[in-house]
KOLLODREN-567070 format. One record per residue: residue number from 1; residue in three letters; chain; x, y, z of N, C-alpha, C in turn. Coordinates in steps of 0.05 Angstrom, whole numbers, plus 5000, padded with zeros to 4 digits. Example, Ala and Ser with C-alpha at 12.3 -4.5 7.8 and 13.67 -1.06 7.14 Angstrom:
2
koldo / gulum / kolmar / nu / nv / nw / cau / cav / caw / cu / cv / cw
1 / ala / A / 5264 / 4886 / 5156 / 5246 / 4910 / 5156 / 5264 / 4934 / 5156 $
2 / ser / A / 5257 / 4955 / 5142 / 5273 / 4979 / 5143 / 5258 / 5001 / 5157 $
END
This chain:
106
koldo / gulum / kolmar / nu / nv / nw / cau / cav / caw / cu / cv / cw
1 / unk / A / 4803 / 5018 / 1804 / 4801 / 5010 / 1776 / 4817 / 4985 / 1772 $
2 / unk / A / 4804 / 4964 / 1759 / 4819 / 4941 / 1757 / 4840 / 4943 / 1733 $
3 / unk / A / 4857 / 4911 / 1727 / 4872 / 4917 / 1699 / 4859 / 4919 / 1683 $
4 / unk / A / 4832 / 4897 / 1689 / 4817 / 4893 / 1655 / 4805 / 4929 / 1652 $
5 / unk / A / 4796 / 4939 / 1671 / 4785 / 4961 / 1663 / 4805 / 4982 / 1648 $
6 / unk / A / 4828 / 4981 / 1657 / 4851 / 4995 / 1647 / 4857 / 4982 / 1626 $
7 / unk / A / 4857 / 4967 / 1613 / 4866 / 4955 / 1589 / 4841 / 4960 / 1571 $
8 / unk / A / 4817 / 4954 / 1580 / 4793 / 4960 / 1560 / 4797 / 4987 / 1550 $
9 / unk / A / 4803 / 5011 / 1575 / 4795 / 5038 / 1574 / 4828 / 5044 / 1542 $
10 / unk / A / 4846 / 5030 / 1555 / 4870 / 5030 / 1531 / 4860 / 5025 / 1503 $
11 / unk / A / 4853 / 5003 / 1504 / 4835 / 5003 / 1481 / 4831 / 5011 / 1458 $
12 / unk / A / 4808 / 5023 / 1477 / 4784 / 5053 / 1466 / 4801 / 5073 / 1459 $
13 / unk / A / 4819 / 5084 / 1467 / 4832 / 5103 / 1467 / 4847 / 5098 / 1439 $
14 / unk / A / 4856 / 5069 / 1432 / 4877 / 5070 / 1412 / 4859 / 5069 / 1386 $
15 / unk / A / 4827 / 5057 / 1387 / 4818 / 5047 / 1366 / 4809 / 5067 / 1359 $
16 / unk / A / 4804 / 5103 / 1384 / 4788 / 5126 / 1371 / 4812 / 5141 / 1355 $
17 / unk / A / 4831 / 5142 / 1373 / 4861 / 5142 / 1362 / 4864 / 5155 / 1324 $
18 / unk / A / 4872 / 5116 / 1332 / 4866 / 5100 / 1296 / 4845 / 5118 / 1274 $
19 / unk / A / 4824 / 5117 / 1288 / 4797 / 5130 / 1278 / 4800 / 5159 / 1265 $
20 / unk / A / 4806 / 5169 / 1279 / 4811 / 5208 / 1283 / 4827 / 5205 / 1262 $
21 / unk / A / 4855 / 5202 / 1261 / 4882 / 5191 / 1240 / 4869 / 5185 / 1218 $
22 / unk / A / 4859 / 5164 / 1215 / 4853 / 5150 / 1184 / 4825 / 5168 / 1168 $
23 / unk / A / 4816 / 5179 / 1189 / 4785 / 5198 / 1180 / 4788 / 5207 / 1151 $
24 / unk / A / 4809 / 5232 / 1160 / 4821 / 5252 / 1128 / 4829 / 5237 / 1111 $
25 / unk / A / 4849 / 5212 / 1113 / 4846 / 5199 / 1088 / 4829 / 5185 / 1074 $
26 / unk / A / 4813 / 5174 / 1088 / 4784 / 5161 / 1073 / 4767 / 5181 / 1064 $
27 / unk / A / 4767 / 5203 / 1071 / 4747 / 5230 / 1067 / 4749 / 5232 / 1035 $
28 / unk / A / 4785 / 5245 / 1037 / 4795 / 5260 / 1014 / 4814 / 5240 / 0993 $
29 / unk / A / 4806 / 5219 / 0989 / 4827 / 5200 / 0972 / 4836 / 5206 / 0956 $
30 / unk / A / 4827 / 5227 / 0931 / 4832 / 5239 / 0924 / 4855 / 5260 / 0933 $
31 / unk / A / 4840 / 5291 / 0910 / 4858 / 5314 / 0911 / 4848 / 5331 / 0943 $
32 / unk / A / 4859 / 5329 / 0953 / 4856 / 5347 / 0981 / 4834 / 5379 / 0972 $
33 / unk / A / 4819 / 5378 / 0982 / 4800 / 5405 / 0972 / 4814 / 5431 / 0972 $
34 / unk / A / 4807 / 5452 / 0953 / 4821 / 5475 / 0962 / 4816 / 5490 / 0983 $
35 / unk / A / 4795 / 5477 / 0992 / 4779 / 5498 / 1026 / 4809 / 5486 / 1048 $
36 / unk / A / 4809 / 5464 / 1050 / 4826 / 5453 / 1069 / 4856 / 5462 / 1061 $
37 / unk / A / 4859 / 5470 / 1048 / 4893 / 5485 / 1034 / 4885 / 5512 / 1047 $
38 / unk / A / 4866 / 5523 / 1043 / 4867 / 5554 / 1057 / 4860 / 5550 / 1081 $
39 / unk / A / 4852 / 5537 / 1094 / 4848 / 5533 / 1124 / 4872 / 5527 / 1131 $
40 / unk / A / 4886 / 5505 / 1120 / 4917 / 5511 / 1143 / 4937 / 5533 / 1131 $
41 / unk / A / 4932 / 5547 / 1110 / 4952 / 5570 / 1107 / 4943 / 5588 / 1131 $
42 / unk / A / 4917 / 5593 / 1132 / 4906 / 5618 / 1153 / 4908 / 5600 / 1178 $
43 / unk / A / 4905 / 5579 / 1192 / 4900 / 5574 / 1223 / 4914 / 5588 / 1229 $
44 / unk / A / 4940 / 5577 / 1226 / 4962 / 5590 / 1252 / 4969 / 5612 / 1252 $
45 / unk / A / 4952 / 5633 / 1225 / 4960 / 5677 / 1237 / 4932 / 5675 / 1255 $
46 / unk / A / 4908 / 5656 / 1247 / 4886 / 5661 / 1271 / 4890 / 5656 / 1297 $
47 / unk / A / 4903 / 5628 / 1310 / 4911 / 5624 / 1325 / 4936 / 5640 / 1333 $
48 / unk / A / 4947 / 5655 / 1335 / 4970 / 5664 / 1346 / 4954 / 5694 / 1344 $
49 / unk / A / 4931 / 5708 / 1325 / 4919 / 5730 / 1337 / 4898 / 5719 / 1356 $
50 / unk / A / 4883 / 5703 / 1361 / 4872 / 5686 / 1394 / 4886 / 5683 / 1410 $
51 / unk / A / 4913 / 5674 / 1408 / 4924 / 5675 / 1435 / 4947 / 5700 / 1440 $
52 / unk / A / 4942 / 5715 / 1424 / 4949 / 5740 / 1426 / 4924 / 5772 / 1452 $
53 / unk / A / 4904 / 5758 / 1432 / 4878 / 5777 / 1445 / 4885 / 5765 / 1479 $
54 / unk / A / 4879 / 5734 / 1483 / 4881 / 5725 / 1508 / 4908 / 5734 / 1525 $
55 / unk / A / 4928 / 5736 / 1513 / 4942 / 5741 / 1537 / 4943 / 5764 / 1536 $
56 / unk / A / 4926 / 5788 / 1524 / 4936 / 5814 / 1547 / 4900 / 5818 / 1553 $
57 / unk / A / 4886 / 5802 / 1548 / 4852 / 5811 / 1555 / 4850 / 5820 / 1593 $
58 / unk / A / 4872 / 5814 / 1608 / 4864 / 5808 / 1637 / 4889 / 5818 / 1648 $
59 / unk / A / 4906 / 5839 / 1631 / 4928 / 5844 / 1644 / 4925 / 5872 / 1661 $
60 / unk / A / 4931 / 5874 / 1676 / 4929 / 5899 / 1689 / 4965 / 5910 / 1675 $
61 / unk / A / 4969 / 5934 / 1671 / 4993 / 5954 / 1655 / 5013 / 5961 / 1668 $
62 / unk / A / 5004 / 5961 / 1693 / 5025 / 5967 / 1708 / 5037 / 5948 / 1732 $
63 / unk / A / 5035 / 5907 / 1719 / 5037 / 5896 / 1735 / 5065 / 5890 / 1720 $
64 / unk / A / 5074 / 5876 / 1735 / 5107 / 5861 / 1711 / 5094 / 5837 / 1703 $
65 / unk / A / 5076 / 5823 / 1699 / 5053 / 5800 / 1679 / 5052 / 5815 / 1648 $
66 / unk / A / 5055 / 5848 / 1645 / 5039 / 5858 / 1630 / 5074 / 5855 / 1614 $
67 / unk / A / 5098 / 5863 / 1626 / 5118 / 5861 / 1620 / 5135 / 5839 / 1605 $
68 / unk / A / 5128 / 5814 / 1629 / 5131 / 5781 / 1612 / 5115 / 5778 / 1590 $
69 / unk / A / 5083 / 5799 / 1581 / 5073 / 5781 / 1567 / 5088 / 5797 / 1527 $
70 / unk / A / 5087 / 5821 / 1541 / 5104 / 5838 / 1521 / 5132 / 5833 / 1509 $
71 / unk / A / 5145 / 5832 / 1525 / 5172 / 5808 / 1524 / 5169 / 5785 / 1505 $
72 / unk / A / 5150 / 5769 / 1506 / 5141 / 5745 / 1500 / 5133 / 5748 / 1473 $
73 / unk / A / 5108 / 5762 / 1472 / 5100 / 5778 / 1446 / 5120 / 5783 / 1417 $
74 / unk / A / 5144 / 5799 / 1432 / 5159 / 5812 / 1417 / 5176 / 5783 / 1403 $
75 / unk / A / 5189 / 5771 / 1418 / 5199 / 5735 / 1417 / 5180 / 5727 / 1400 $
76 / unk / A / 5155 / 5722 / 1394 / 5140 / 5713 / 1378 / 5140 / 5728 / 1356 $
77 / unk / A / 5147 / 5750 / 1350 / 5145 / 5766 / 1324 / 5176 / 5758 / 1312 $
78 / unk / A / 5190 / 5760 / 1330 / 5221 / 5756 / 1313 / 5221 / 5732 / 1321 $
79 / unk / A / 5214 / 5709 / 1324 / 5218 / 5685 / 1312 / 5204 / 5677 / 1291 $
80 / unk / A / 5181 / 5682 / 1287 / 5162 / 5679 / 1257 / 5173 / 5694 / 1241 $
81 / unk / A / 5183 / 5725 / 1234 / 5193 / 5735 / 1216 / 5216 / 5724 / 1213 $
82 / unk / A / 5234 / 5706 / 1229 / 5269 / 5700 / 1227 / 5255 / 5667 / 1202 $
83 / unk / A / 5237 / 5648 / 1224 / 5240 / 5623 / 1220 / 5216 / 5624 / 1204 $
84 / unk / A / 5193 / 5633 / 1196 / 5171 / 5631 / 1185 / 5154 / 5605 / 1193 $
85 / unk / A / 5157 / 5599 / 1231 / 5143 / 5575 / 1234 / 5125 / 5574 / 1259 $
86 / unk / A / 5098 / 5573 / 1254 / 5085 / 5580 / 1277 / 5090 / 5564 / 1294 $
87 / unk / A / 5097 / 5537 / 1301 / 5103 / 5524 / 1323 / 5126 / 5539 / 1340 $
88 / unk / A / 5146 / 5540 / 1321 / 5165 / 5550 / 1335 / 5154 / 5574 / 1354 $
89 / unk / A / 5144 / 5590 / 1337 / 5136 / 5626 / 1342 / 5116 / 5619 / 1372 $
90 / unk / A / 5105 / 5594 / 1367 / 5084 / 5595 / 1394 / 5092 / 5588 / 1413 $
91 / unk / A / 5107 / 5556 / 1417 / 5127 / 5552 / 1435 / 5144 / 5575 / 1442 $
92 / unk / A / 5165 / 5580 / 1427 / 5189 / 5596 / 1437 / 5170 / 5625 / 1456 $
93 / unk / A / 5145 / 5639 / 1454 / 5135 / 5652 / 1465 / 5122 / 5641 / 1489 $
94 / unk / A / 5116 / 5620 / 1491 / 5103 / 5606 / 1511 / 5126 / 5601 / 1534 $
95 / unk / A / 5136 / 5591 / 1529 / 5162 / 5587 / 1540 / 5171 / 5605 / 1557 $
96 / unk / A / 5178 / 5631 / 1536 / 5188 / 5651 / 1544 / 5178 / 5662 / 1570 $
97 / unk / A / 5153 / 5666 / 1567 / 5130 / 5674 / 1585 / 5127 / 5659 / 1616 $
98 / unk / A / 5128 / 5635 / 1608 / 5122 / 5620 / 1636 / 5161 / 5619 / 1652 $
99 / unk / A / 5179 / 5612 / 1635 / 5205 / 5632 / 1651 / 5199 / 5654 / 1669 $
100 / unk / A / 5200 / 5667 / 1645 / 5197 / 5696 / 1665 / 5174 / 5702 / 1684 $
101 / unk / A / 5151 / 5688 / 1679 / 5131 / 5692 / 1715 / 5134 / 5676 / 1721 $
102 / unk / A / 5149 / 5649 / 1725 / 5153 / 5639 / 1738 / 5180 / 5634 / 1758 $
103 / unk / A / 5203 / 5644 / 1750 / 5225 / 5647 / 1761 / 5235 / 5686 / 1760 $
104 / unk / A / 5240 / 5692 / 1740 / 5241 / 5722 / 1739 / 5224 / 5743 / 1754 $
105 / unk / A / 5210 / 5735 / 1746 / 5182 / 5758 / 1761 / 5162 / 5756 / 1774 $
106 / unk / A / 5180 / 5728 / 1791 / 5168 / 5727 / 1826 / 5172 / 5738 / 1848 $
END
C-alpha cells in the first residue's frame, strides 16, 4: 500500500467520520423527537438484557466460564443499582469477566 493510498484511505475515513457526527444535527434542528428520547432511555436495559442472554446462551453449568460469567453478572447489577450508569455497569462486568478467564480460571 503506498502513502498516497494511505492518506486517500485517511481521508475517507475522516470525511464519513464528519458525516455520521453532523447527520443528527441537520436531521433534528429543531426539538429532538420524542421517539429518539425513548430510544435512549430504553437502549441500554435492551442492551445489557442482549448481552446478558449471550453470555450464558453457550455455557455449559458445571464449567468455572459458567462461574466468571455469574460473578460478572452479579458486578453488573450492583454497579447499575450503586451508580445508575450503563457504561460503567457494562465495562466494570466486561472486565470483570475477561480477569477472571483469563488469569483466575485458567
Amino acid at each position: 500500500m503506498s502513502n498516497l493510498h494511505s492518506i486517500f484511505l485517511i481521508i475517507v475515513m475522516v470525511i464519513v467520520t464528519i458525516t455520521i457526527r453532523a447527520t443528527p444535527f441537520i436531521i433534528f434542528k429543531r426539538k429532538t423527537p420524542i421517539w429518539i428520547i425513548y430510544l435512549g432511555q430504553v437502549f441500554p436495559y435492551a442492551i445489557m438484557t442482549i448481552l446478558l442472554i449471550y453470555s450464558f446462551k453457550d455455557i455449559s453449568y458445571s464449567s468455572q466460564r459458567a462461574v466468571a460469567a455469574i460473578i460478572s453478572c452479579l458486578l453488573v447489577f450492583i454497579l447499575h443499582k450503586w451508580r445508575h450508569s450503563a457504561v460503567l455497569s457494562i465495562l466494570g462486568g466486561t472486565a470483570l469477566y475477561m480477569i477472571l478467564v483469563q488469569t483466575v480460571l485458567s
